[in-house]
Structure formats: C-alpha cells, structure tokens
N, C-alpha and C positions, 0 to 999 in steps of 0.2 A: 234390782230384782224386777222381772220383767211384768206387766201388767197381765192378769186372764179377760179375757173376751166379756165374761160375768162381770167383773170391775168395770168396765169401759162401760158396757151395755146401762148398770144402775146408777152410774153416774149421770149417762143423758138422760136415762128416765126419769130421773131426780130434778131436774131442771124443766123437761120436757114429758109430764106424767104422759102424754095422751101420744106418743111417740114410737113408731114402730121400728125397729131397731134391728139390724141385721150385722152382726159380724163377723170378717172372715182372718185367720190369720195367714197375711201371704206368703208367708218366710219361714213357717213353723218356730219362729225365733220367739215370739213373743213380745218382740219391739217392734212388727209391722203388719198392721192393720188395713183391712179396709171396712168402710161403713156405712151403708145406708142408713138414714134415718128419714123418715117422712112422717112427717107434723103440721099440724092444721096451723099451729104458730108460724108455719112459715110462709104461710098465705100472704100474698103481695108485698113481701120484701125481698129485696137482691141477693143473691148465691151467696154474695161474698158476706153479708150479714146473716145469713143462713146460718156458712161456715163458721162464722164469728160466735156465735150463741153458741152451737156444739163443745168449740174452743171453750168457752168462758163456763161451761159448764163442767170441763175435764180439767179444769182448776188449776192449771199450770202445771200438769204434767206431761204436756208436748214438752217434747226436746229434751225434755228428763228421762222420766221411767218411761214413759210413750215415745219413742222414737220417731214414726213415722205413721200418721193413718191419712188414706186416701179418702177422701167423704164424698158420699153422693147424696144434697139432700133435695127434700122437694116439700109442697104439700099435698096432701092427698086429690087422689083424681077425682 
C-alpha cells in the first residue's frame, strides 16, 4: 500500500520537529517522491548524513512501502 505525502511529511517532523518539509509526488504512484526538507539539525554536517537522518527517521520503509524519494536537504539560510 503505497505511502500519502502526510505519512512521509510527520514522520520527518517527528524526528526533525523544527523541519520544513515539502512533498511532491513525481509519478502520481504513490511510491515516488521527492523532498525538501531544511532543518537547523542539519547545520555543519555532510549531505550524506543529512540524507542519513531523513532515512532513519522513515524507519525503514525505503525500498518497502517507500519505493523511491529524491531528497534535497539543507539548513536554513
């Protein structure tokens, strides 16, 4: 069953309260996402630990019910 954009979005917020969260679905499938999120957490750590946190925050449902999300993260300007 495929995930809603809402599921995805209080997932990272749940990890990441202070997190501005943007979802789009690119496929209208429901298995492919893409995702802005920018958080002050992500202040002076690497993309890829960025991405890391998002991941461990959607709790292992990449590659499952999450098929596919393209992530842009950053921290705030």
């Amino acid at each position: 069953m495929p995930m809603q954009p809402s599921e995805i979005e209080a997932l990272i917020k749940a990890a990441l309260p202070d997190a501005q969260v943007t979802i789009e679905d690119l496929a209208g499938d429901g298995d492919h996402y893409a995702a802005t999120v920018v958080s002050e957490a992500f202040r002076g750590i690497s993309r890829v630990k960025q991405h890391q946190v998002v991941y461990a925050a959607l709790g292992g449902r990449m590659g499952g019910v999450l098929h596919a999300l393209a992530l842009q993260t950053s921290a705030p300007d």
